[in-house]
N, CA, C and O atoms as a Maestro MAE file, in Angstrom:
{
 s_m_m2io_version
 :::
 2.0.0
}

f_m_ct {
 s_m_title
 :::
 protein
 m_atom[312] {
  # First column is atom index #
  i_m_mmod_type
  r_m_x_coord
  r_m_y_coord
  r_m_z_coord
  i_m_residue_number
  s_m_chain_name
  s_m_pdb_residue_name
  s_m_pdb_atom_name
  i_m_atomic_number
  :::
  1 25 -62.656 85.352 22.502 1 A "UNK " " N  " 7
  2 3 -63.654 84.654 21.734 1 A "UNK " " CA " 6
  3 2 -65.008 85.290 21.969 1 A "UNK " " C  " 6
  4 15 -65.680 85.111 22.985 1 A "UNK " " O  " 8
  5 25 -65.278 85.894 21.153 2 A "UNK " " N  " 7
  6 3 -66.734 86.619 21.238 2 A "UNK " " CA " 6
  7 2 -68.207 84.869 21.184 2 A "UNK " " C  " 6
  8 15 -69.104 84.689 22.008 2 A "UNK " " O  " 8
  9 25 -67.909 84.032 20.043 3 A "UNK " " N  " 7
  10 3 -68.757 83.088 19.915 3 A "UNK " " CA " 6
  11 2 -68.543 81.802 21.389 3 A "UNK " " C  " 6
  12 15 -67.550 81.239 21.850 3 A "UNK " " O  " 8
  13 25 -69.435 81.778 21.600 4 A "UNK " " N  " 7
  14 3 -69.004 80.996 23.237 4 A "UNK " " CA " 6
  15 2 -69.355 79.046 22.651 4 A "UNK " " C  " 6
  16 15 -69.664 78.186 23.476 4 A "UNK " " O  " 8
  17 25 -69.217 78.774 21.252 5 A "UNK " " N  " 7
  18 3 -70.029 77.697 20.636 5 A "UNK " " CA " 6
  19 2 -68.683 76.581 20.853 5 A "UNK " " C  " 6
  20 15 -67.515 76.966 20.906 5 A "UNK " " O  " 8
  21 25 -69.021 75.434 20.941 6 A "UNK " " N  " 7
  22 3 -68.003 74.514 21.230 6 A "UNK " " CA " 6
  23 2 -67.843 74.217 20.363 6 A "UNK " " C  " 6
  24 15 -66.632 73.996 20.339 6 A "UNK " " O  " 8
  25 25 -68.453 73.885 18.946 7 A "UNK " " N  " 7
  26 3 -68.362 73.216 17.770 7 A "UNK " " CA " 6
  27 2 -67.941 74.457 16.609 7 A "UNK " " C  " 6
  28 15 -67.889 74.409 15.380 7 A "UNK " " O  " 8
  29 25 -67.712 75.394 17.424 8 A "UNK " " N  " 7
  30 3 -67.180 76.769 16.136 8 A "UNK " " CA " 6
  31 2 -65.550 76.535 16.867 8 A "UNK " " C  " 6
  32 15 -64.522 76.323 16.224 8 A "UNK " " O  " 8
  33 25 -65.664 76.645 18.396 9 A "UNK " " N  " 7
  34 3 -64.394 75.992 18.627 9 A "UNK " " CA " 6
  35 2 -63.327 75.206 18.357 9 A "UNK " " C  " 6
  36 15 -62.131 75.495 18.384 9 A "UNK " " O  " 8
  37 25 -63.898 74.122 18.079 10 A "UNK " " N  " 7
  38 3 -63.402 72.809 17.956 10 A "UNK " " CA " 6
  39 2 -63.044 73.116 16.259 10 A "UNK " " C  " 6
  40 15 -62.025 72.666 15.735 10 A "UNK " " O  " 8
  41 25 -63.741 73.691 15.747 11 A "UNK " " N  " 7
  42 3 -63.665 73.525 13.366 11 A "UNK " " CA " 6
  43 2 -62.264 74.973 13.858 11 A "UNK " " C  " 6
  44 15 -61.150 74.949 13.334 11 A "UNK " " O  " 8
  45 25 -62.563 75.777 14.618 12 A "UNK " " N  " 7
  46 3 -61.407 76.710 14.316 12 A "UNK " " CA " 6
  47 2 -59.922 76.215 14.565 12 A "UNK " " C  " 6
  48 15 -58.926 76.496 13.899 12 A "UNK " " O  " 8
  49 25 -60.036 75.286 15.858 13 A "UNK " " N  " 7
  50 3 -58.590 74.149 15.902 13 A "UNK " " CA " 6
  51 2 -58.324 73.661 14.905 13 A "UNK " " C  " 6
  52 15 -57.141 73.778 14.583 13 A "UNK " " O  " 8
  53 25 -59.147 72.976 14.045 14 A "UNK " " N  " 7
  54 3 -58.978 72.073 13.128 14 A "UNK " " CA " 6
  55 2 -58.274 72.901 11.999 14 A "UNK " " C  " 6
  56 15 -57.183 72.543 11.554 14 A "UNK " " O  " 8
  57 25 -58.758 73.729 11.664 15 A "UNK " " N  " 7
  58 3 -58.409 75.338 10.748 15 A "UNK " " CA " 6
  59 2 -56.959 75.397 10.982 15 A "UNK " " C  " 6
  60 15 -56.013 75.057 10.272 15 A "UNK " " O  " 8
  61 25 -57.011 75.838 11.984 16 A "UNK " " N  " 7
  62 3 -55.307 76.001 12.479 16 A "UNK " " CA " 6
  63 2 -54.336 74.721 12.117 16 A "UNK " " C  " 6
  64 15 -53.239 74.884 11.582 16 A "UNK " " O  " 8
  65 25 -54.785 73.620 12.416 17 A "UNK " " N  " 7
  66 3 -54.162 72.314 12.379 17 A "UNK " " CA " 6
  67 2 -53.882 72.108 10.370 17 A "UNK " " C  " 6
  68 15 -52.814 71.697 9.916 17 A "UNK " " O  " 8
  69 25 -54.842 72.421 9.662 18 A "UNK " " N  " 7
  70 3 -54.676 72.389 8.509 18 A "UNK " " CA " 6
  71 2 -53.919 73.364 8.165 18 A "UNK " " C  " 6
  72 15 -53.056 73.029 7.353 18 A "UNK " " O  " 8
  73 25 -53.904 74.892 8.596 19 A "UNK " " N  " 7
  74 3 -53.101 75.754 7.700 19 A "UNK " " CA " 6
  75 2 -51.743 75.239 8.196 19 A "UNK " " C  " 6
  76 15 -50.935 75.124 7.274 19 A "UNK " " O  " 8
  77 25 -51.199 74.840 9.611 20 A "UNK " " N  " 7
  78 3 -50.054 74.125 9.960 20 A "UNK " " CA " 6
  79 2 -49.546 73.002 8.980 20 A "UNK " " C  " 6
  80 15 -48.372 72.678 8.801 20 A "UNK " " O  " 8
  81 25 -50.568 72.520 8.435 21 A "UNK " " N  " 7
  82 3 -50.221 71.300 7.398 21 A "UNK " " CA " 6
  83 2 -49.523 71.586 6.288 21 A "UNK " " C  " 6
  84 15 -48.408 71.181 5.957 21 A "UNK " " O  " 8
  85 25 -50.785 72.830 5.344 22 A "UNK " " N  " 7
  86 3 -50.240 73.602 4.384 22 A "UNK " " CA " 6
  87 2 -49.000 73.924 4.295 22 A "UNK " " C  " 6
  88 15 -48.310 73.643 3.315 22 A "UNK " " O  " 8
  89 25 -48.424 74.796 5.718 23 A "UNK " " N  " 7
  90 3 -47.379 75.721 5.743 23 A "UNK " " CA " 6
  91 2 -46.324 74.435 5.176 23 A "UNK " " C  " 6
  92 15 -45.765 74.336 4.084 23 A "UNK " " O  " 8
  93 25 -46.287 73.256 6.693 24 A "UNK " " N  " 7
  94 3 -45.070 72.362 6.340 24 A "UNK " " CA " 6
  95 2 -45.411 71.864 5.213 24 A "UNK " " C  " 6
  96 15 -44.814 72.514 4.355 24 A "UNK " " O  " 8
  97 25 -45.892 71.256 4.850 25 A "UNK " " N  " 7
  98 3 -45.868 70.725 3.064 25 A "UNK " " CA " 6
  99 2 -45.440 71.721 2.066 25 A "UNK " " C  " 6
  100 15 -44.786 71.480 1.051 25 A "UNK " " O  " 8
  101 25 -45.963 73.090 2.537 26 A "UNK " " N  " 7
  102 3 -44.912 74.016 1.429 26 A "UNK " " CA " 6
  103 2 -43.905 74.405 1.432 26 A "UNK " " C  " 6
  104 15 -43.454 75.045 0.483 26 A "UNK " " O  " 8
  105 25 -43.178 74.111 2.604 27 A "UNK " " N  " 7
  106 3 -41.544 74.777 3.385 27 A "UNK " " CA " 6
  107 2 -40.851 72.991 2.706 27 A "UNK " " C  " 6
  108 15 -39.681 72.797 2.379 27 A "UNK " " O  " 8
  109 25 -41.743 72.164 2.673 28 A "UNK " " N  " 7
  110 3 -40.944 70.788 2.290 28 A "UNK " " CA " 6
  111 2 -40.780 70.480 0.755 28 A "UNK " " C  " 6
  112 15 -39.766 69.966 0.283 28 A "UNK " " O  " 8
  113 25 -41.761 70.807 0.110 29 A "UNK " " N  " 7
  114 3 -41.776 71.150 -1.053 29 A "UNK " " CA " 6
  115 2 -40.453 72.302 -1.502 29 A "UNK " " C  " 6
  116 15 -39.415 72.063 -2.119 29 A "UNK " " O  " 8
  117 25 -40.869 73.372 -1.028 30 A "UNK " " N  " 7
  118 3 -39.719 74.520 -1.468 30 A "UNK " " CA " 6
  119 2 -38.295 73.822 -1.369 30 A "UNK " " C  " 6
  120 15 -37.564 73.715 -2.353 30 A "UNK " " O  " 8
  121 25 -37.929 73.314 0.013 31 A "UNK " " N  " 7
  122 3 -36.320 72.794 0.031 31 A "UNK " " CA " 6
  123 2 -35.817 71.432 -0.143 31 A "UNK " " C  " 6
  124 15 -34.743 70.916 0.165 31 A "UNK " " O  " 8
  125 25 -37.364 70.765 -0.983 32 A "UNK " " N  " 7
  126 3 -37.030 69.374 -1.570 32 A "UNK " " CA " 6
  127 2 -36.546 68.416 -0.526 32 A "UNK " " C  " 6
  128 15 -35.511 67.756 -0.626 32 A "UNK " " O  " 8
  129 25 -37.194 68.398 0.260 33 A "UNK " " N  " 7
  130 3 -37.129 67.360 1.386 33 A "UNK " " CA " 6
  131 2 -38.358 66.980 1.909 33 A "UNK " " C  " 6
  132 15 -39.340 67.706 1.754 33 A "UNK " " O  " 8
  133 25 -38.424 65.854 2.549 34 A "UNK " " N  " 7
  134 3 -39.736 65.053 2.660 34 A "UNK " " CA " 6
  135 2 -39.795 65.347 4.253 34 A "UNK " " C  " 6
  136 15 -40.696 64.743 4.835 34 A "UNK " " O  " 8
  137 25 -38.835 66.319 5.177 35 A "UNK " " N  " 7
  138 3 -39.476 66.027 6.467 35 A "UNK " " CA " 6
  139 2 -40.624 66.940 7.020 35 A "UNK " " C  " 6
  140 15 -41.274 66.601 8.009 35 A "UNK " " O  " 8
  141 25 -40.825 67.987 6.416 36 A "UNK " " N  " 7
  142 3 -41.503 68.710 6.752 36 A "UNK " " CA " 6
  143 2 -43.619 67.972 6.289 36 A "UNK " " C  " 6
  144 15 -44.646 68.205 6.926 36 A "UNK " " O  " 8
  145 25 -43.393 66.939 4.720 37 A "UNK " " N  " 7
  146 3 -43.982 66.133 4.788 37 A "UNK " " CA " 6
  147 2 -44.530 65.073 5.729 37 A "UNK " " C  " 6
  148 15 -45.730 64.976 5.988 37 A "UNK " " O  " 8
  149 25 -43.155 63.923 6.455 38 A "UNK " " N  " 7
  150 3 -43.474 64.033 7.144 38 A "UNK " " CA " 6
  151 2 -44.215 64.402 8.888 38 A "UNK " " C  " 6
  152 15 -44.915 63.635 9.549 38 A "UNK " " O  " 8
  153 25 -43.844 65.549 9.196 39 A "UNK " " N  " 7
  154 3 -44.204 66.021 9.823 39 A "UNK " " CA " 6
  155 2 -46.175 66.730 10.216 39 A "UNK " " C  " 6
  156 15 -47.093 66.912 11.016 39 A "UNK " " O  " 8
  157 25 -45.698 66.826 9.016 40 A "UNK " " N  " 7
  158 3 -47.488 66.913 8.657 40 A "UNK " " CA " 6
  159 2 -48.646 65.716 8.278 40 A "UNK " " C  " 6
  160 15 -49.842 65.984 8.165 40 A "UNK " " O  " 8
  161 25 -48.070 64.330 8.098 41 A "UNK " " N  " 7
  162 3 -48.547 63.207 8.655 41 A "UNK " " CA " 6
  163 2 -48.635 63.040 10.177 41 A "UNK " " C  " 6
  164 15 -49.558 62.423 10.712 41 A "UNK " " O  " 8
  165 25 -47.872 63.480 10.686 42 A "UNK " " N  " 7
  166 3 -47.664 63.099 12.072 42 A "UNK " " CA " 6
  167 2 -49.028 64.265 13.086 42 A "UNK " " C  " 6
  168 15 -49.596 64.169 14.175 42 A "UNK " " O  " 8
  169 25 -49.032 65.247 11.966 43 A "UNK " " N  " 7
  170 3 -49.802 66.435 12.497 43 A "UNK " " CA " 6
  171 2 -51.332 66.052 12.252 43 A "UNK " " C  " 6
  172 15 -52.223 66.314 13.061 43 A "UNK " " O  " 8
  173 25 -51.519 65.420 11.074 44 A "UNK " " N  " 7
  174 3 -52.673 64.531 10.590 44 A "UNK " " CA " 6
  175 2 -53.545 63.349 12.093 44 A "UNK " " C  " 6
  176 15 -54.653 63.032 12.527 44 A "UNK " " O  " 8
  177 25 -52.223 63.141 12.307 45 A "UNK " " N  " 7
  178 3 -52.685 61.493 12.853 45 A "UNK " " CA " 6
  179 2 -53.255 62.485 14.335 45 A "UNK " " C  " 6
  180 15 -54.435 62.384 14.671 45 A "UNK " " O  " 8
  181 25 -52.461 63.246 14.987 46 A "UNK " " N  " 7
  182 3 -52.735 63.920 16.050 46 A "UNK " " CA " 6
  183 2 -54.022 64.309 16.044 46 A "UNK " " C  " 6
  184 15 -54.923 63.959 16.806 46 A "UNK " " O  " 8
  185 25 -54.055 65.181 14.981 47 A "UNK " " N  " 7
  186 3 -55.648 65.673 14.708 47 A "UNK " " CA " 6
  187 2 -56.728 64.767 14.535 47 A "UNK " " C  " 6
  188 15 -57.786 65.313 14.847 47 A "UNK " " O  " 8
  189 25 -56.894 63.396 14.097 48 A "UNK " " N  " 7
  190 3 -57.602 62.792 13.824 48 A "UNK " " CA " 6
  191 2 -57.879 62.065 15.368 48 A "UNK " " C  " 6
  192 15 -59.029 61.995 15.802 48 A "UNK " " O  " 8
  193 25 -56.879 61.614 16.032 49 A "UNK " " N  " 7
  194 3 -57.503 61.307 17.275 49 A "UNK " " CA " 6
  195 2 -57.965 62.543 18.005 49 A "UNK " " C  " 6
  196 15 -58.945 62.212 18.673 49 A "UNK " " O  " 8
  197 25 -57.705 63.756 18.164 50 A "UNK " " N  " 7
  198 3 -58.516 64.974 18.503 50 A "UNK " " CA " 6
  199 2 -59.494 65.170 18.159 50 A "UNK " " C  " 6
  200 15 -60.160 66.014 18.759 50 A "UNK " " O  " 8
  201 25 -60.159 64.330 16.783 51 A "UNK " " N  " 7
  202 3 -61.488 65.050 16.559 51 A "UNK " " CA " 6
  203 2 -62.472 64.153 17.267 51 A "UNK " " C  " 6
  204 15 -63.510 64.466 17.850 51 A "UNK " " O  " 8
  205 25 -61.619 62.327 16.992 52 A "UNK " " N  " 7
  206 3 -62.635 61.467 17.780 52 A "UNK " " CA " 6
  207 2 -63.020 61.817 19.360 52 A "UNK " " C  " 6
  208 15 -64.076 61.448 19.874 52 A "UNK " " O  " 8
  209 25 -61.876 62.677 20.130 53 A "UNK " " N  " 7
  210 3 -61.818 62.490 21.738 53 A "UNK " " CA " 6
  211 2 -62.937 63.980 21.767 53 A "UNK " " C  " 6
  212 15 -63.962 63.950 22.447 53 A "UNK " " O  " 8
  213 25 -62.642 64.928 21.131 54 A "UNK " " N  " 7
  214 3 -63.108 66.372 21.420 54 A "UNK " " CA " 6
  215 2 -64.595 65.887 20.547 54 A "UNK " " C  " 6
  216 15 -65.412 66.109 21.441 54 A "UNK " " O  " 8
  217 25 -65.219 65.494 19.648 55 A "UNK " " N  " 7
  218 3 -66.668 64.997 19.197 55 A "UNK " " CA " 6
  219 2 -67.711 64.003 20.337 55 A "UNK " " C  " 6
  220 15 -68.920 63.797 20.449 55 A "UNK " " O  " 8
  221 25 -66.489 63.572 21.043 56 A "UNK " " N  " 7
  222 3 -67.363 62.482 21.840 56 A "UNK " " CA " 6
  223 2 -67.272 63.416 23.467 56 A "UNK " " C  " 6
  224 15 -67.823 62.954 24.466 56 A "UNK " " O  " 8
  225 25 -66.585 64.599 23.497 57 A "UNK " " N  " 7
  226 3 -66.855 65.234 24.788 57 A "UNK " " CA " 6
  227 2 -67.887 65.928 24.445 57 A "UNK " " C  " 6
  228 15 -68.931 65.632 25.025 57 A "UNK " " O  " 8
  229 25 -67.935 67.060 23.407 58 A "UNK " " N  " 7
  230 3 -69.304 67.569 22.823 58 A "UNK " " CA " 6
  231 2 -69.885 66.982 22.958 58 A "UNK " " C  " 6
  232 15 -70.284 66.953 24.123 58 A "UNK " " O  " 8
  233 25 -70.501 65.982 22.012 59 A "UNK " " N  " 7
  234 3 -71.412 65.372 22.419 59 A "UNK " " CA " 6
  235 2 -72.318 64.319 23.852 59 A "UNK " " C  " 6
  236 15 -73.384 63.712 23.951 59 A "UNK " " O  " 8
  237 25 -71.080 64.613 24.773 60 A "UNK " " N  " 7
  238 3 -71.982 63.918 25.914 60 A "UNK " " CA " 6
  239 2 -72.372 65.302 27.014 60 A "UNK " " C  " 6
  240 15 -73.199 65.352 27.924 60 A "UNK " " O  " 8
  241 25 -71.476 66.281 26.538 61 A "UNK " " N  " 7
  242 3 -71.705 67.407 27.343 61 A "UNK " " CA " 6
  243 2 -73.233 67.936 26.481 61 A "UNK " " C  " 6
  244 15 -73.958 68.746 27.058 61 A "UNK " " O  " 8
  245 25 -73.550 67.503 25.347 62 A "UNK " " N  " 7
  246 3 -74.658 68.296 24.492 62 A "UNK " " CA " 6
  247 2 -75.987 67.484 25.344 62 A "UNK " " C  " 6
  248 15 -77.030 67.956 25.795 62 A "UNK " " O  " 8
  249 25 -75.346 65.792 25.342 63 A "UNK " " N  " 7
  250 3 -76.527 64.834 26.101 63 A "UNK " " CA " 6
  251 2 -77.038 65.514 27.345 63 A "UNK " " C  " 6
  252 15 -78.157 65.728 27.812 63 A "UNK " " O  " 8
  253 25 -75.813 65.771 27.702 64 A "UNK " " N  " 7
  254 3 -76.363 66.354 29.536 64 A "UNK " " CA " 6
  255 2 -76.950 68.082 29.830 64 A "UNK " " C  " 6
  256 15 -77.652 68.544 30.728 64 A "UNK " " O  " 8
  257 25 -76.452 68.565 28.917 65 A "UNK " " N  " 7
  258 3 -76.865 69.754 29.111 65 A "UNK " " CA " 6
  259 2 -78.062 70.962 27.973 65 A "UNK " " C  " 6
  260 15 -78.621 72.056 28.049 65 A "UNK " " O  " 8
  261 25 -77.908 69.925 27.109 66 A "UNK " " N  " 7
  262 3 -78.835 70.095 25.810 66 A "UNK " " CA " 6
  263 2 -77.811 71.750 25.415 66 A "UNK " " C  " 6
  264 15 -78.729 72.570 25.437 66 A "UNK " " O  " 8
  265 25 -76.948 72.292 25.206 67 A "UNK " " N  " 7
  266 3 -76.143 73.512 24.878 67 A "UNK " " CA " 6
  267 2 -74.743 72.951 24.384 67 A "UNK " " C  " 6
  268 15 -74.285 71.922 24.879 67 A "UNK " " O  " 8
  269 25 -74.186 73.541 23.555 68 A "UNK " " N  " 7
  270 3 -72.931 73.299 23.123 68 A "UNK " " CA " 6
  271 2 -72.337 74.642 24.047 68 A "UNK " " C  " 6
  272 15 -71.115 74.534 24.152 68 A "UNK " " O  " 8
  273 25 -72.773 75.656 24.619 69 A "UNK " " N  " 7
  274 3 -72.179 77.000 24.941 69 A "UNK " " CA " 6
  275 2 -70.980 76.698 25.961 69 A "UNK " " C  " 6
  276 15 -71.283 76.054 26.965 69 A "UNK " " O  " 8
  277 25 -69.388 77.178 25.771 70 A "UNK " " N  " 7
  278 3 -68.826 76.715 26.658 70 A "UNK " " CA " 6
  279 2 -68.532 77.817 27.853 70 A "UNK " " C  " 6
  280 15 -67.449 77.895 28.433 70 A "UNK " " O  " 8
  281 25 -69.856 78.787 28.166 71 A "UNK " " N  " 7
  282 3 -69.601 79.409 29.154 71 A "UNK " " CA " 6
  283 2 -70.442 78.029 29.867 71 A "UNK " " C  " 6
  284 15 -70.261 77.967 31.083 71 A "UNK " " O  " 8
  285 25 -71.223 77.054 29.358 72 A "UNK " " N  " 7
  286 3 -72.278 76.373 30.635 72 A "UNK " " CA " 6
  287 2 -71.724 74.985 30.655 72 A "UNK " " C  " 6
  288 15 -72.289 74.172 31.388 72 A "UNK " " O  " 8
  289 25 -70.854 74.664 30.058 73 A "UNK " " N  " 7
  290 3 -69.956 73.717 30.646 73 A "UNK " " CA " 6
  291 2 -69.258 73.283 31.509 73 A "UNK " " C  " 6
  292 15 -68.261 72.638 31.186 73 A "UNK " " O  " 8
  293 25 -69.576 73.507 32.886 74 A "UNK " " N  " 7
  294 3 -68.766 73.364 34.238 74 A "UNK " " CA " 6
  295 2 -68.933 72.635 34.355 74 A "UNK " " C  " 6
  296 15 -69.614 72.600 35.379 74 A "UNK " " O  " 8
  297 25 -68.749 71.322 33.832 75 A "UNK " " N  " 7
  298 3 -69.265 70.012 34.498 75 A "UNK " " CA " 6
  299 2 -67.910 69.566 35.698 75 A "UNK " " C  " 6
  300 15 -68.037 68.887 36.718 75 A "UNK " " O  " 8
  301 25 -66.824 70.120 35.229 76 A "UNK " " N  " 7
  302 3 -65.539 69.610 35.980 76 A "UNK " " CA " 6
  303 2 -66.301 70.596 37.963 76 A "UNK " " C  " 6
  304 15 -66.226 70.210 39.130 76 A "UNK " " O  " 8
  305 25 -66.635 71.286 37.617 77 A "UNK " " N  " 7
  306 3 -67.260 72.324 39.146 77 A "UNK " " CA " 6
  307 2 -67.425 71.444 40.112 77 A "UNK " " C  " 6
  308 15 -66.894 71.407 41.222 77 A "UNK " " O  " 8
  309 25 -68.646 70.320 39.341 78 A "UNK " " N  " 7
  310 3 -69.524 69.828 40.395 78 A "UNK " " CA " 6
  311 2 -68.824 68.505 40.707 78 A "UNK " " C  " 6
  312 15 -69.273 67.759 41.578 78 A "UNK " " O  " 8
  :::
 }
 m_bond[311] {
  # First column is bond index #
  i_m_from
  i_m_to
  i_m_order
  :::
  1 1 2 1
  2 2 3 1
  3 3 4 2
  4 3 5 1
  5 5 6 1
  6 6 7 1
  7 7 8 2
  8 7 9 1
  9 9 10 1
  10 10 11 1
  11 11 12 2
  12 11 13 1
  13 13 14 1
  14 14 15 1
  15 15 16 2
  16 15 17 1
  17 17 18 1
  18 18 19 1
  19 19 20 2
  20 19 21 1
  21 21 22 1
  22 22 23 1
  23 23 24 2
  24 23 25 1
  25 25 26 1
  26 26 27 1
  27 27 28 2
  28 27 29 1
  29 29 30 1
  30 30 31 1
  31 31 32 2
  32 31 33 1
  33 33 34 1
  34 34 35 1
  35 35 36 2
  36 35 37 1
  37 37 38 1
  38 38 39 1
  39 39 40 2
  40 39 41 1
  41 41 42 1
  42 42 43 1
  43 43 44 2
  44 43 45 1
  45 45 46 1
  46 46 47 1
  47 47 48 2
  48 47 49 1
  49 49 50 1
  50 50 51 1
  51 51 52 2
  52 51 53 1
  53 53 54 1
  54 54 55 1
  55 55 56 2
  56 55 57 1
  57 57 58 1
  58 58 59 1
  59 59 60 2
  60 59 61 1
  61 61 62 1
  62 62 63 1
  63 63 64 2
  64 63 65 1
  65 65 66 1
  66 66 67 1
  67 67 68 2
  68 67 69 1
  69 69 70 1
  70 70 71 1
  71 71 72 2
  72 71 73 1
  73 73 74 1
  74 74 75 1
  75 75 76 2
  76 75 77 1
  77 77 78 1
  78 78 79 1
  79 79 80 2
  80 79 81 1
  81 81 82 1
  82 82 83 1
  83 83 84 2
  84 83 85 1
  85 85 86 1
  86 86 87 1
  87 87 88 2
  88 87 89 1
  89 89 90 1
  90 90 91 1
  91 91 92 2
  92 91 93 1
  93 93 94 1
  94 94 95 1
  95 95 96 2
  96 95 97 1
  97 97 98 1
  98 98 99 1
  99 99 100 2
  100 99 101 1
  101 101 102 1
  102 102 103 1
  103 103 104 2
  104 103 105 1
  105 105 106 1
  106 106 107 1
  107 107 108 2
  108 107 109 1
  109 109 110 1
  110 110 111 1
  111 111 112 2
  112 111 113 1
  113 113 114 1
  114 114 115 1
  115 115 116 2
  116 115 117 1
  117 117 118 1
  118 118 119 1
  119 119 120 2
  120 119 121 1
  121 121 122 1
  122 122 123 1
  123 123 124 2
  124 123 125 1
  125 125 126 1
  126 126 127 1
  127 127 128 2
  128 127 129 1
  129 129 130 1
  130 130 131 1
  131 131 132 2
  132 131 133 1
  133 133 134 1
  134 134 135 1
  135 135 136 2
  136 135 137 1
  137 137 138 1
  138 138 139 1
  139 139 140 2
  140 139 141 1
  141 141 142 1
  142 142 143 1
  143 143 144 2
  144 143 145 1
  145 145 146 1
  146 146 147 1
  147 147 148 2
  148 147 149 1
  149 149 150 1
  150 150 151 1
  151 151 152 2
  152 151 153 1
  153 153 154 1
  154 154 155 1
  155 155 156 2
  156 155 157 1
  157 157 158 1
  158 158 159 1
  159 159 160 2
  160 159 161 1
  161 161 162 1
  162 162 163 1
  163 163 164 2
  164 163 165 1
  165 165 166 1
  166 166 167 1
  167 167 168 2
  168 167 169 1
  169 169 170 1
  170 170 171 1
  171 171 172 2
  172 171 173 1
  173 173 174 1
  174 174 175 1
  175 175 176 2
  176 175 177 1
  177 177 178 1
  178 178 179 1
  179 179 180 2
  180 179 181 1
  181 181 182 1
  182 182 183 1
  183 183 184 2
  184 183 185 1
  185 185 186 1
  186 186 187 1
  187 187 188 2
  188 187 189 1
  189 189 190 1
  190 190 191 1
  191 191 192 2
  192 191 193 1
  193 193 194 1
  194 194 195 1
  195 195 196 2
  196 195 197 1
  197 197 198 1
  198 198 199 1
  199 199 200 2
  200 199 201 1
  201 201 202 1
  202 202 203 1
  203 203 204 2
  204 203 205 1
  205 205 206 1
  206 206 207 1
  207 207 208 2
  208 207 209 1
  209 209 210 1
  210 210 211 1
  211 211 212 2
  212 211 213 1
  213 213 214 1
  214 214 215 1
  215 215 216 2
  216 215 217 1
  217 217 218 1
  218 218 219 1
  219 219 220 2
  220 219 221 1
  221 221 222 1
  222 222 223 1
  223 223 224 2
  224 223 225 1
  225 225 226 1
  226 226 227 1
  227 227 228 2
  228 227 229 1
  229 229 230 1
  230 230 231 1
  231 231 232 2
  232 231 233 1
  233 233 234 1
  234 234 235 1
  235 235 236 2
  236 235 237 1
  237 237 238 1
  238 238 239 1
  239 239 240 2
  240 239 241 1
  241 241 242 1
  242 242 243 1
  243 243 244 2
  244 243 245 1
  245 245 246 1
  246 246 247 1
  247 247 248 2
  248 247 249 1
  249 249 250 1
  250 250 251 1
  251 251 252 2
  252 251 253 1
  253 253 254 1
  254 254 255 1
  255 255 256 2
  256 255 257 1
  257 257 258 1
  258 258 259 1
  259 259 260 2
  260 259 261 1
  261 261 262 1
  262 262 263 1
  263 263 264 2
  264 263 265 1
  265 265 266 1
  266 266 267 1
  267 267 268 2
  268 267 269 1
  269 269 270 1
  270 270 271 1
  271 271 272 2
  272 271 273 1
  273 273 274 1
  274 274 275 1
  275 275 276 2
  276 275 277 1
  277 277 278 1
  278 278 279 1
  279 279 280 2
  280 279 281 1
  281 281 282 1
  282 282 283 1
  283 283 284 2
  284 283 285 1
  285 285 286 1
  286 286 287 1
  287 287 288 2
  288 287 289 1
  289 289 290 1
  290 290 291 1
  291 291 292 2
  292 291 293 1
  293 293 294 1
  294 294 295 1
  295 295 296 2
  296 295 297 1
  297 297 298 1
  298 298 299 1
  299 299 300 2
  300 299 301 1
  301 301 302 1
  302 302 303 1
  303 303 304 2
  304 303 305 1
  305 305 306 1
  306 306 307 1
  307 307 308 2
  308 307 309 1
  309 309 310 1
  310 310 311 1
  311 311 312 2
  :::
 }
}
């Protein structure tokens, strides 16, 4: 990772988590079956509590340290 940004971090997971969505909805689509559908609900719901838990660590690590940079995030160190 050249960008050390927590919040370029966090949207590139999310990226991944959606093209994962895409893929199964189109592999479920192609062989006319709904599990790969659902599966990508299930991938939904995951992500959505990930954004609430990973938004509210950013942001208290942003309170305390005024930086999103996750080279200066050691808070686990001290």
């Amino acid at each position: 990772m050249i960008r050390r940004n927590a919040l370029v971090a966090f949207m590139s997971v999310e990226l991944m988590l959606n093209a994962a969505n895409l893929a199964l909805v189109a592999f479920a689509w192609h062989h006319a079956n709904f599990d790969g559908q659902v599966a990508s609900f299930f991938v939904m719901v995951v992500a959505a509590a990930e954004v609430v838990v990973g938004l509210a660590i950013i942001v208290s690590i942003y309170k305390t340290r005024r930086s999103t940079s996750v080279d200066n995030a050691n808070l686990l160190n001290q």
